[in-house]
FIMIMI-934455 format. One record per residue (C-alpha): x, y, z; residue in three letters. Coordinates in steps of 0.001 Angstrom, whole numbers, plus 524288, in hexadecimal, padded with zeros to 5 digits. Example, Ala and Ser with C-alpha at 12.3 -4.5 7.8 and 13.67 -1.06 7.14 Angstrom:
% FIMIMI-934455
      X      Y      Z  res
  8300C  7EE6C  81E78  Ala
  83566  7FBDC  81BE4  Ser
***
This chain:
% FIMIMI-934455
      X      Y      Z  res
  28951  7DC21  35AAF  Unk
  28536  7CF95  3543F  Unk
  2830A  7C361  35C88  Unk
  28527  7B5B8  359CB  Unk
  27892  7B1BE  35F55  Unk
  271FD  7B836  353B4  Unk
  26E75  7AFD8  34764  Unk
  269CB  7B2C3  33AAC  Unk
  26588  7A5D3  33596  Unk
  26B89  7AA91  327AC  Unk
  2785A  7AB86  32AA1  Unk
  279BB  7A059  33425  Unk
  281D1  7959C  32CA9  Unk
  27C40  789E1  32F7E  Unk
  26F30  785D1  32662  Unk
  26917  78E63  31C65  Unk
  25C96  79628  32226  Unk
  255D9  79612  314EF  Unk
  2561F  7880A  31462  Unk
  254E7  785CC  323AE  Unk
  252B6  78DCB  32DBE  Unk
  252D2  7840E  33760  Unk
  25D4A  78017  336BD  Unk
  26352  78B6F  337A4  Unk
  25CF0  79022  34385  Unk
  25F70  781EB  349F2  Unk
  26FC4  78413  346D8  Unk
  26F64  792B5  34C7B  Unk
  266DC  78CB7  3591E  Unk
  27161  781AF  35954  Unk
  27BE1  78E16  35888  Unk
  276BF  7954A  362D5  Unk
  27657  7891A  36D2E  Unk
  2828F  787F4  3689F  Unk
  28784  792F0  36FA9  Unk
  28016  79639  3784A  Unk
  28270  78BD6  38088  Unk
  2858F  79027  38D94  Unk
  2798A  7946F  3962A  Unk
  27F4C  79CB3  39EC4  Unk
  28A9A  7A5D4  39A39  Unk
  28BCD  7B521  3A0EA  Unk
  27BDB  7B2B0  3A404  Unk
  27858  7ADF2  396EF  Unk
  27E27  7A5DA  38E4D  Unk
  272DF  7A06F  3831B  Unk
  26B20  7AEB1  37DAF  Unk
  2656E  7A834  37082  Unk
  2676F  7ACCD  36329  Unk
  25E94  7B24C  35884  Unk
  25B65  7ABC6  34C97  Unk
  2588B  7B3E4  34122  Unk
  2524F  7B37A  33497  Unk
  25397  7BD9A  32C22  Unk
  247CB  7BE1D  32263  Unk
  247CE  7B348  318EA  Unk
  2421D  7A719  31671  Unk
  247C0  79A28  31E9A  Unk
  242C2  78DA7  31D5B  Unk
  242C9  7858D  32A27  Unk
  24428  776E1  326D9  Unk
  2495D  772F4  335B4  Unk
  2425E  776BA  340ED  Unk
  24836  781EB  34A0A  Unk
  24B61  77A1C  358AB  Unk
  24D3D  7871A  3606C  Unk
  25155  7807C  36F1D  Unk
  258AB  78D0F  3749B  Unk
  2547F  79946  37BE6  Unk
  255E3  7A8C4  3767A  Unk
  2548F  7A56D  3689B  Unk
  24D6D  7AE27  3603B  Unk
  24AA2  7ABDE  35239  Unk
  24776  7B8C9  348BD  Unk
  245A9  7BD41  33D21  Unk
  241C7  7C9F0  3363B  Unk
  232EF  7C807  33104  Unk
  22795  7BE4B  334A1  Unk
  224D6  7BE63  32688  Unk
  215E6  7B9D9  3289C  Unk
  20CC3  7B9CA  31B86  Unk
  20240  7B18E  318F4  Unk
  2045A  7A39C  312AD  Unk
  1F5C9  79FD7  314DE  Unk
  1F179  7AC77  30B17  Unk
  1FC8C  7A8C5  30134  Unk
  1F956  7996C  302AC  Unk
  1EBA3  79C67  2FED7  Unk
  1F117  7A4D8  2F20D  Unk
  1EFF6  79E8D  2E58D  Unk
  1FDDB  79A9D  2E295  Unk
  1FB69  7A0FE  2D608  Unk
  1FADB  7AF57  2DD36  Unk
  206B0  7AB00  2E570  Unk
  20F4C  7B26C  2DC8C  Unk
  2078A  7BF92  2DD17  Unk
  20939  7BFAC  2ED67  Unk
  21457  7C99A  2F35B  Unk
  21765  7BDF7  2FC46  Unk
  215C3  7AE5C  2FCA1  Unk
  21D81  7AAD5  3086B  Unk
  21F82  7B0C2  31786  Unk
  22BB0  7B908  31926  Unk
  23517  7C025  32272  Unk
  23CB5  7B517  32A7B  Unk
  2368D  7A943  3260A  Unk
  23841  79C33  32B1A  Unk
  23288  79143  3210F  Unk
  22FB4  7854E  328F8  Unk
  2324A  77B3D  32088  Unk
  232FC  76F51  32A47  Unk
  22F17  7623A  32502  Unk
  2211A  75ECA  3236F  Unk
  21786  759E0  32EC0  Unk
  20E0E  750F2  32D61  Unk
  1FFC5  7558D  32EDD  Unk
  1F488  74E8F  33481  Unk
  1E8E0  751A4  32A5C  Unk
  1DF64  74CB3  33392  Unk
  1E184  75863  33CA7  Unk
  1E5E1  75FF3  332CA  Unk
  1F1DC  764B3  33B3C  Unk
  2012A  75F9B  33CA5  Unk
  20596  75382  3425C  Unk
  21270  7562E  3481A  Unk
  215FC  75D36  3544E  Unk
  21765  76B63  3519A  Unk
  22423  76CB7  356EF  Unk
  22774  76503  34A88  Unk
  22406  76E7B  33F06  Unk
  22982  77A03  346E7  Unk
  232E6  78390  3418C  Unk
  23941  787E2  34FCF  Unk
  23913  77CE2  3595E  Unk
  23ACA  7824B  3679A  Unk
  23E32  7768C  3702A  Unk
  246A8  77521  37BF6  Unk
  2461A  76F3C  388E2  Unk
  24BD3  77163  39542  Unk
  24D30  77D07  39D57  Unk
  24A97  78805  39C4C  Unk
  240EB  789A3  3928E  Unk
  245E1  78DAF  3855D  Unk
  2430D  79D45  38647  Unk
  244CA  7A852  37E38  Unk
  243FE  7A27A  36FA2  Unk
  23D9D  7ADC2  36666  Unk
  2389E  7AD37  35868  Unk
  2371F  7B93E  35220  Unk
  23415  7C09E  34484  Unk
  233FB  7B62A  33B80  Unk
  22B2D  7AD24  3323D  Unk
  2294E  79DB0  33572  Unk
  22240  7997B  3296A  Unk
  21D07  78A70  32790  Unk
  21A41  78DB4  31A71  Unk
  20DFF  782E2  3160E  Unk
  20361  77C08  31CC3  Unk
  20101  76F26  317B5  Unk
  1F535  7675C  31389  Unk
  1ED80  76045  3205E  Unk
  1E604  7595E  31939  Unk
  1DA37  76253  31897  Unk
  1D529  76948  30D5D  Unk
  1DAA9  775CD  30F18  Unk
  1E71F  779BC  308AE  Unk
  1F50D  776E4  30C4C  Unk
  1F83F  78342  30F50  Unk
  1EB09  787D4  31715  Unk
  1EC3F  77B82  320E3  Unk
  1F4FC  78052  32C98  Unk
  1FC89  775FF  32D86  Unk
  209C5  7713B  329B0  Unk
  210EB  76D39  336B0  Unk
  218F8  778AF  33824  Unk
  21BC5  781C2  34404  Unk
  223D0  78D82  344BF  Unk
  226AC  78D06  35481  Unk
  22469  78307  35D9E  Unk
  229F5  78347  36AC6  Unk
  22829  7777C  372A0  Unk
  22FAA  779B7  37DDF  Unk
  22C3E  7828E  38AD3  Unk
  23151  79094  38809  Unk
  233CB  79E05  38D57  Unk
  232B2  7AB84  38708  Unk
  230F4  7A613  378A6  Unk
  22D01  7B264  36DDA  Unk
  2286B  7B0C6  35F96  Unk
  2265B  7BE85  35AB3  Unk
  223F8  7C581  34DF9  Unk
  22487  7B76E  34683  Unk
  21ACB  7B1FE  33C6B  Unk
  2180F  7A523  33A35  Unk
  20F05  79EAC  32E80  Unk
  20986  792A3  32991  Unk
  2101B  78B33  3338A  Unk
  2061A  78052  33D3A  Unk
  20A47  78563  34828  Unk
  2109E  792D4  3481D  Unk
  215B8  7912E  35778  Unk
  2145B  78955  361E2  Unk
  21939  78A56  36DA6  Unk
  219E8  78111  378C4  Unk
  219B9  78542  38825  Unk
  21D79  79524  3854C  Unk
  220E5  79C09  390A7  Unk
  220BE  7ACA6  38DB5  Unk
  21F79  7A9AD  37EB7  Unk
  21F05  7B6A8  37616  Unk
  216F5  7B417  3694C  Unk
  215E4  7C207  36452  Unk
  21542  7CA0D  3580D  Unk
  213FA  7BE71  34E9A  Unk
  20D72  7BB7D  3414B  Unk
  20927  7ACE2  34254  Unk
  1FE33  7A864  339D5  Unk
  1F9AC  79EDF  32E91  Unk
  1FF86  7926E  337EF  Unk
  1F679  7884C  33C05  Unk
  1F943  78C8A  34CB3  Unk
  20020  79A1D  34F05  Unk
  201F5  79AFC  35CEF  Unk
  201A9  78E47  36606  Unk
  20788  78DE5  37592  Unk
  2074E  77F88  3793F  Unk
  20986  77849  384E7  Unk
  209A6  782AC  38ECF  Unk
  20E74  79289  39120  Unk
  20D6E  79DAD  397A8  Unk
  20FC7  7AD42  39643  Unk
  21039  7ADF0  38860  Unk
  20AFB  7B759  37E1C  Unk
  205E4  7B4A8  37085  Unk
  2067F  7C4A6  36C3E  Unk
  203D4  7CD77  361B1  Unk
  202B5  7C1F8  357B5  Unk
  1FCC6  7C0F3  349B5  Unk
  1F7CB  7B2B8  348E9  Unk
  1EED9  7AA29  340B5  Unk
  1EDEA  79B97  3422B  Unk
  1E922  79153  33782  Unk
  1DB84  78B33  33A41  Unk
  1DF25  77F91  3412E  Unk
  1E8B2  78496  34B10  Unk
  1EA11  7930B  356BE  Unk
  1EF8F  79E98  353CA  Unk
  1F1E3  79FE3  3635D  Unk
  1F216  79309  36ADB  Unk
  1F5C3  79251  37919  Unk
  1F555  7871D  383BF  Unk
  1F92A  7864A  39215  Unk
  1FC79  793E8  3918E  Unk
  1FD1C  79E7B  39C03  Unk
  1FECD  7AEA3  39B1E  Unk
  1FD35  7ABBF  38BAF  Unk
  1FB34  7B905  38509  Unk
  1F4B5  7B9C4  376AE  Unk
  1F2A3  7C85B  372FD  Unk
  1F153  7D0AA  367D1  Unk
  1F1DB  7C5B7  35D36  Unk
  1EB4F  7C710  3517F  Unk
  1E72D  7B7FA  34F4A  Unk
  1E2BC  7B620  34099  Unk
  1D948  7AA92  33C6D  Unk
  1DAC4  79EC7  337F4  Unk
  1DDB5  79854  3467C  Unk
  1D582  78F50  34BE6  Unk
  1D6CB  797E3  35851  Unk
  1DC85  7A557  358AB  Unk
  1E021  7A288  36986  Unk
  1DF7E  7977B  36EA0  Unk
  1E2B2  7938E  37CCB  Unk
  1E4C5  78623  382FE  Unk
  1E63E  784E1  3927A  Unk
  1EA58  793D6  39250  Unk
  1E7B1  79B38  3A015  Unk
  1EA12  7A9D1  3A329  Unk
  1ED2F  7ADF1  394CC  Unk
  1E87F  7B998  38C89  Unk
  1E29C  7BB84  37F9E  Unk
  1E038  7CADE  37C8C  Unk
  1E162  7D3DC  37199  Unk
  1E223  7CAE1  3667F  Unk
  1DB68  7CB70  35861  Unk
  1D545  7BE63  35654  Unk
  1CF12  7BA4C  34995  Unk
  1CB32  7AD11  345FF  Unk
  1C0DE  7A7BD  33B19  Unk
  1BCD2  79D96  34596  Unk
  1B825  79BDD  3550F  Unk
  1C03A  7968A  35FBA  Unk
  1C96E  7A36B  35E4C  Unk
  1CDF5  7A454  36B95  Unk
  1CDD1  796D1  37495  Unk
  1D073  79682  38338  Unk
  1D144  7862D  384A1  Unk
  1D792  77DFC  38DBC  Unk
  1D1CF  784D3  39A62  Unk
  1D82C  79092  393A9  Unk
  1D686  79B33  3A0F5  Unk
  1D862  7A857  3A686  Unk
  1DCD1  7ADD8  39922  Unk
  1D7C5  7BB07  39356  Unk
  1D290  7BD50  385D8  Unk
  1CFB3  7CC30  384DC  Unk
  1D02F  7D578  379DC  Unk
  1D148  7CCB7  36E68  Unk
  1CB7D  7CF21  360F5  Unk
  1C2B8  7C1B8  35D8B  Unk
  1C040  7C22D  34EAC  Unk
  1B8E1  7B58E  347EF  Unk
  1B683  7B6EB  33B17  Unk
  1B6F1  7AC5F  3307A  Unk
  1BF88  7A6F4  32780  Unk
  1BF7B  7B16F  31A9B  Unk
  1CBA2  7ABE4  312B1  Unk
  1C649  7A01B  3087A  Unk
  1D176  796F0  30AAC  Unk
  1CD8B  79467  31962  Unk
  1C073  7944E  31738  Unk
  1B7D0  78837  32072  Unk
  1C46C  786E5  329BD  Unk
  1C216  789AC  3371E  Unk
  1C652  78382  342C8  Unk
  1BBD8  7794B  346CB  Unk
  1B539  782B0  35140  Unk
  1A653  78718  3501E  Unk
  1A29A  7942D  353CE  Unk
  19C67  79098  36182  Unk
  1A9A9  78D55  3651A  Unk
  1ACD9  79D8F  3685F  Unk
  1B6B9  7A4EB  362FB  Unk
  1BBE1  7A5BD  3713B  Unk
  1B9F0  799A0  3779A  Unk
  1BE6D  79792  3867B  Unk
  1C2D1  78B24  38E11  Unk
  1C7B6  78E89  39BB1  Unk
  1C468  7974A  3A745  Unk
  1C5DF  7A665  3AB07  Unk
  1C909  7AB60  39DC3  Unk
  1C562  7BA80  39953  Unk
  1C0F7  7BC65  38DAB  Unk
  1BFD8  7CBFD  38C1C  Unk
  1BD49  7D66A  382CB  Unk
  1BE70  7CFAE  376B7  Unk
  1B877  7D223  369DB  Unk
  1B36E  7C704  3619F  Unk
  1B105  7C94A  3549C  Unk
  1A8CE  7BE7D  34E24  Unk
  1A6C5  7C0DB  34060  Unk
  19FB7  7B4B4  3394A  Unk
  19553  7AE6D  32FDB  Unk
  18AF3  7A993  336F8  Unk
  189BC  7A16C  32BDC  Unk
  19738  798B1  3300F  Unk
  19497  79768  33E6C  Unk
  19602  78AC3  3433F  Unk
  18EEF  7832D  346D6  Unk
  1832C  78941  33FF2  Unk
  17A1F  7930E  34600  Unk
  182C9  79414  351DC  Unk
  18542  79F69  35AFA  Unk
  19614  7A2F5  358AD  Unk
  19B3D  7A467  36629  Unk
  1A6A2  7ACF7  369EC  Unk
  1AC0B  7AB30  3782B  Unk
  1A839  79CFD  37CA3  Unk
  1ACF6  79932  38B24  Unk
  1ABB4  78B57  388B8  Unk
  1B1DE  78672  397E7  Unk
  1B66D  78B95  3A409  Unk
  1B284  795B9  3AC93  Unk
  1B5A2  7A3B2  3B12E  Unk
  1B6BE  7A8AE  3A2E7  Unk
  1B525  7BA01  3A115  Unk
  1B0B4  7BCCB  39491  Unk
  1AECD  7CC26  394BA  Unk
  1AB72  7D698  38A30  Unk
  1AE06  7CE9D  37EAB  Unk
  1A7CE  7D511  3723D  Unk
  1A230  7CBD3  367BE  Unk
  1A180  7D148  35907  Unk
  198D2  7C648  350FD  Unk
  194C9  7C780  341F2  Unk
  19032  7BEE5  33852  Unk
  1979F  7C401  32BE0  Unk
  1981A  7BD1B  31F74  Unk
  1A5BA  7B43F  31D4F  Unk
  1AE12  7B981  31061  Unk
  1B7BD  7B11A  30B42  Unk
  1C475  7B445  30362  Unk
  1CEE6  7AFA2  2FC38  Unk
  1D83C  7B991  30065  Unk
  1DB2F  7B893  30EE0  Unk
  1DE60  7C4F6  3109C  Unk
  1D28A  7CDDA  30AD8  Unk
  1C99C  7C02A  311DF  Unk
  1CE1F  7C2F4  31F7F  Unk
  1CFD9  7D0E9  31F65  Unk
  1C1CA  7D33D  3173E  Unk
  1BB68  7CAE3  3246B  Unk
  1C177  7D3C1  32E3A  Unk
  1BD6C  7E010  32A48  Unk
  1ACA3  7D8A8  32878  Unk
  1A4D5  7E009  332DA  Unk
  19AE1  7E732  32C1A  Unk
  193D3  7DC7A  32486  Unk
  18F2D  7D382  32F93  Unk
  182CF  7D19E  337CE  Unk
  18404  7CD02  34669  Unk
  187A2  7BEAD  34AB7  Unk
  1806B  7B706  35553  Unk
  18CF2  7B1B2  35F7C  Unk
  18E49  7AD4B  36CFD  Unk
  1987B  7B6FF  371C5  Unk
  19B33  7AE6B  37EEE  Unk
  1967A  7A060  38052  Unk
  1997B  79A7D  38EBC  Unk
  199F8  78BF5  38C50  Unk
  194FE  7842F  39ADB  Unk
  1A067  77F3D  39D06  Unk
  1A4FF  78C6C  3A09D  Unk
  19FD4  79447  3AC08  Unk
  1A185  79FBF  3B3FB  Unk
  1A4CE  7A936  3A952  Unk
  1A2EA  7B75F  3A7EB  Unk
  19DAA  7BBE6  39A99  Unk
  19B1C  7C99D  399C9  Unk
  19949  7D452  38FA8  Unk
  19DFA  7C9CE  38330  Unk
  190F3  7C697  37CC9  Unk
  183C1  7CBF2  37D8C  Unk
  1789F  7C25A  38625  Unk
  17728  7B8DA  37CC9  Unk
  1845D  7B833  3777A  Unk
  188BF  7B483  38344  Unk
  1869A  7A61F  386D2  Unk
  187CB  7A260  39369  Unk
  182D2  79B13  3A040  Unk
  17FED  7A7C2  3A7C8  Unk
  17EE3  79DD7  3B3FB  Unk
  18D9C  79ACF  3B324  Unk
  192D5  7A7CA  3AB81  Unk
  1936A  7B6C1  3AEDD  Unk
  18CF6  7BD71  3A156  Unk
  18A98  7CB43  39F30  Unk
  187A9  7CCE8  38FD8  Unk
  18B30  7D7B7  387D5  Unk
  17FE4  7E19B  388A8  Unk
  17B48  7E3F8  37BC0  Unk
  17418  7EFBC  375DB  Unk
  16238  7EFCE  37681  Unk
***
């Protein structure tokens, strides 16, 4: 039986979807407030609706003000492939490539232009401003219920920040996909993808948020929870930030759960955690060409980060080459701010030139409790090389060529833990032989990794 609170976006008859999504979507929200009025008919009285887009190509010229509960948007396809690779294409080979442009359900977010400040290289304008889906409403109860699902949000271009890179390589163009700035309940983005966009979503004071199964990379920030949350989970995720923003931000959040991600480079942080207590970070793949991987700031405490696969390597594909993101490699590729973490059973791969540490002649730390106290850093397993750096024009063969390097390199000097004086009272034991283990024994339980003659 077919049911009027059931849209296809291509047969609705008011505004053409091609030309503008938006506002299409806004006159089927409009429709469905419409009638469902009431609040309280027979024990219900306002179910939602589903949007959907059937796979095709929609530009989005006005910006999508979702203000009601139950409302899912779909489509069929997240349509992710790489703009960055076909960017950095001659345009003369453009023609021999299967594919230019993302696919499946695409939404083209063609809002107007932002400005952007060159002198921080970022956007001006609120984000809220440059974002495709706009979740605001006030009042109670919290908005609850609103789902995005299997479909493409695609801001198309970066544009020039006044640096010397290219247009197109810059991460910025003042574009979100979703930004919810209101306090909600029981919110799910699954199976999407979302590219070349600032700010692929933010969301503002989540309650029991669902960010699962996704493709969301080659946008300046992937992942960001602002103002406050708890009970969330950021799940099962394939994500890759640009150099200058997270792949996985989170602040003032409680009973956060990151696991089994598999966080690409380019981020300027692959986690990172801002006034976050009792969360966990376990089972994810974590790769990044610079330190500061995984940051617990903030008084960031009582939060688990166990089982994770820590892979630094550098930079292999030519037209990143020199970008990093301003950190120095005594920084740690874990670094902790805050009080009765566990850090446990994690393998850190660290897989460098000795030749590009910075600053010169230095010892590359890995897990660096910088402040606090009470920290458990347990049977963490430290992999370091000093390999040779490659660099290619194809990203592809670049990236794939450094994964698979482990038989031509010789053994790397690192500080496995480094206990700053600031914090005290931790236990360090089995992560790092004697001296790769630094430490005030006075004010720190340390039992070293035995090692063999």
């Amino acid at each position: 039986m077919s049911s009027n609170n059931y849209y296809d976006v291509t047969t609705w008859p008011i505004g053409n979807p091609s030309e503008d999504v938006g506002e299409v979507i806004n006159s089927i929200i409009a429709d469905i407030k419409e009638r469902q009025h009431a609040t309280d008919v027979n024990d219900g009285g306002k179910p939602g609706a589903v949007i959907y887009l059937p796979p095709g190509d929609y530009r989005l010229r006005t910006q999508v003000l979702i203000d009601i509960s139950f409302l899912r948007i779909q489509g069929s396809g997240h349509g992710f492939t790489s703009s960055s690779i076909r960017f950095n294409v001659p345009h003369d080979e453009w023609p021999e490539l299967h594919e230019l442009w993302p696919g499946g359900s695409r939404v083209l977010v063609d809002l107007p232009e932002l400005p952007v400040d060159e002198e921080a290289e970022t956007s001006k304008a609120d984000p809220s401003k440059g974002a495709a889906f706009l979740v605001k409403r006030e009042g109670s109860p919290r908005i609850s219920s609103v789902e995005f699902a299997n479909f493409c949000i695609d801001g198309l271009h970066f544009a020039a920040d006044g640096s010397d890179l290219p247009a197109e390589n810059t991460y910025v163009n003042g574009k979100t996909g979703i930004h919810v700035s209101s306090a909600n309940d029981s919110f799910r983005v699954n199976e999407m993808g979302f590219i070349y966009l600032e700010h692929a979503l933010s969301i503002h004071n989540a309650d029991a948020l669902s960010i699962h199964n996704n493709f969301i990379a080659e946008c300046g920030s992937c992942i960001e929870l602002r103002g406050w949350g708890q009970a969330s989970k950021i799940t099962d995720n394939l994500i890759g930030a640009g150099f200058k923003g997270h792949s996985i931000y989170a602040e003032n959040h409680g009973g956060l759960l990151v696991t089994a991600n598999n966080v690409f480079p380019r981020g300027a942080s692959s986690v990172h955690f801002n006034g976050v207590t009792r969360s966990s970070v376990t089972n994810n793949r974590l790769h990044s060409f610079y330190p500061g991987m995984v940051v617990l700031d903030g008084n960031s405490s009582e939060n688990l980060v166990a089982t994770n696969h820590f892979l630094r390597d550098h930079e292999p594909w030519t037209p990143f080459l020199g970008i990093d993101n301003g950190l120095d490699d005594l920084h740690g590729v874990l670094s902790v701010r805050g009080s009765n973490n566990s850090v446990i059973g994690n393998h850190f791969s660290q897989i460098i030139d000795a030749g590009s540490i910075r600053p010169e002649g230095a010892t590359p730390v890995l897990i660096r409790l910088r402040e606090g106290a009470g920290n458990f850093v347990s049977n963490n397993h430290v992999v370091a090389m000093d390999v040779h750096a490659a660099a290619s024009d194809d990203c592809f063969e670049a990236q794939v060529g450094a994964l698979l390097t482990t038989d031509t390199a010789a053994a790397l000097a690192v500080t496995a833990v480094m206990v700053d004086p600031e914090s005290t009272r931790n236990t360090v034991l089995d992560s790092g032989s004697d001296p790769q283990v630094l430490a005030d024994r006075a004010a720190n339980a340390v039992r070293a990794t035995p090692t063999v003659g």
